[in-house]
N, C-alpha and C positions, 0 to 999 in steps of 0.2 A: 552039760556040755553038748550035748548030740541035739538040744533042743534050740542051739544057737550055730548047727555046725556049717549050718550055707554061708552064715555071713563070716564064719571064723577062713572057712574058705575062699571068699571071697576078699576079706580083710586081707590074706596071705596073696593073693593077686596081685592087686594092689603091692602089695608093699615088693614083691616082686618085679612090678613095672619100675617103682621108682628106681628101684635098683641099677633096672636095666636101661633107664632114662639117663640117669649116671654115665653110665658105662657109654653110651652113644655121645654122651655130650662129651665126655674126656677125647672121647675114638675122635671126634669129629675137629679138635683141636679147642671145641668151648672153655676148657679150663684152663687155656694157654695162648698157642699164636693167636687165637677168633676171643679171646676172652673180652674183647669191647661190645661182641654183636650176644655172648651169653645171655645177656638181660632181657634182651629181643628175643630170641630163639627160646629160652627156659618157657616164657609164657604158654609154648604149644602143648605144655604137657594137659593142660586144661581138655584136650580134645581125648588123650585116653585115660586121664582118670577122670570125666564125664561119664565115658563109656562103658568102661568100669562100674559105674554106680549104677546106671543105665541097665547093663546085664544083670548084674547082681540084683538088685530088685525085680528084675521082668521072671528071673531063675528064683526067687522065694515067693513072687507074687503063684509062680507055676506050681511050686514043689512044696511051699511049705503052707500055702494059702487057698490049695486046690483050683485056682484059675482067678479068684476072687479078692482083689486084697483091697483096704479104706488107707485113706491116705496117711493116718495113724499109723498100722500097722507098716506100712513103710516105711514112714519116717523110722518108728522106732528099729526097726531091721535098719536103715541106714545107720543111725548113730551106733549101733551094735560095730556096726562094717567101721565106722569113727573111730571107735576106740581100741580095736585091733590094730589099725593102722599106725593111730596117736600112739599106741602102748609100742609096737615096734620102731618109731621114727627116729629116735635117737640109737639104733642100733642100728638102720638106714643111715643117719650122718655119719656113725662113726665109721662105718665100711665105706664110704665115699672120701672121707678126710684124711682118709690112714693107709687106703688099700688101693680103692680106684685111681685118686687126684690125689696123694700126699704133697703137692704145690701149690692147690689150688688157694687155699690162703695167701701164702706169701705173694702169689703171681695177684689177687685180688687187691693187696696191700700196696706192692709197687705201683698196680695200673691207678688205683684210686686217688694215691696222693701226686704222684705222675700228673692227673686231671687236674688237680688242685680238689679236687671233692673233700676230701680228709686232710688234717694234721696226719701223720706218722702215727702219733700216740693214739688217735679218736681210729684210724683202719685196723692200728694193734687190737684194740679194746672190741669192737665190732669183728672183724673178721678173723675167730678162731673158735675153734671147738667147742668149748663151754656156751660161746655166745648164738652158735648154731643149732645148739640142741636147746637152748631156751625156748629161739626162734619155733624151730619145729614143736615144741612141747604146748606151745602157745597158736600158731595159724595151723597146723594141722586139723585141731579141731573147730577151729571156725571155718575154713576150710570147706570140713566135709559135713559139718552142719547144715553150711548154704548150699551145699552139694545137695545136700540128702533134701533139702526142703524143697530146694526146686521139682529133682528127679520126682519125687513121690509125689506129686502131680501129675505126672505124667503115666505115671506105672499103675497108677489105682487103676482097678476094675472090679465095677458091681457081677455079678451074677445079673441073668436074665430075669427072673423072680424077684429079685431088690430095685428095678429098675433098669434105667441108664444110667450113663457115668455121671459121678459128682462133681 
């Protein structure tokens, strides 16, 4: 455990933003009066859990890498940071579905077929509990995959002795 504890820490970050990405969107009225523009707005979370992965690599490329890290050793510290998040996300949906937003489905179900988008039966089937922790069990981790593949491009750093950057 203590040889994985940056990214357990950082996984915990994370899953702490989302939390609180929640809590701002419900505050802000996204999971009710503004729930047409949710779809729009939700996308911005990309800028802090970027950031997110961003620190959290640049802090083990420091701490656990001594200043030096291959773009291997990032990636695989990212998908570490992956799997903490993956592993908590359905414990993230269910405090948003039950605790934060307990409307947000139904309010999602009316506005949907409202649009004509959905049948009744196809926004029931789609928009509940079960079908959101699929969701999350499944993009989370692609998710933070491409997260991580990107980032650890960016974060590697040779040593003066091994060269310049790869």
């Amino acid at each position: 455990m203590e040889k994985i504890r940056i990214e357990l820490k950082w996984g915990i970050y994370f899953v702490l933003m989302m939390i609180g990405w929640m809590l701002v969107e419900r505050l802000s009225g996204l999971h009710g009066k503004y729930l047409e523009k949710q779809e729009i707005f939700s996308n911005f979370i990309a800028i802090p859990a970027i950031t997110i992965y961003v620190l959290a690599l640049l802090d083990l490329r420091r701490r656990k890498y001594g200043g030096s890290m291959t773009y291997g050793q990032g990636f695989v510290s990212g998908l570490i940071i992956t799997a903490v998040v993956t592993v908590f996300s359905p414990l993230v949906q269910y405090l948003t579905s039950e605790v934060i937003s307990p409307d947000y489905f139904e309010n999602m179900i009316q506005l949907t077929v409202s649009k004509g988008k959905m049948s009744q039966q196809e926004a029931e089937a789609y928009f509940n509990l079960p079908s959101y922790i699929r969701q999350v069990l499944v993009g989370t981790p692609v998710m933070g995959i491409a997260t991580t593949a990107v980032v650890a491009i960016f974060t590697r750093k040779r040593t003066s002795q091994q060269g310049t950057r790869a």
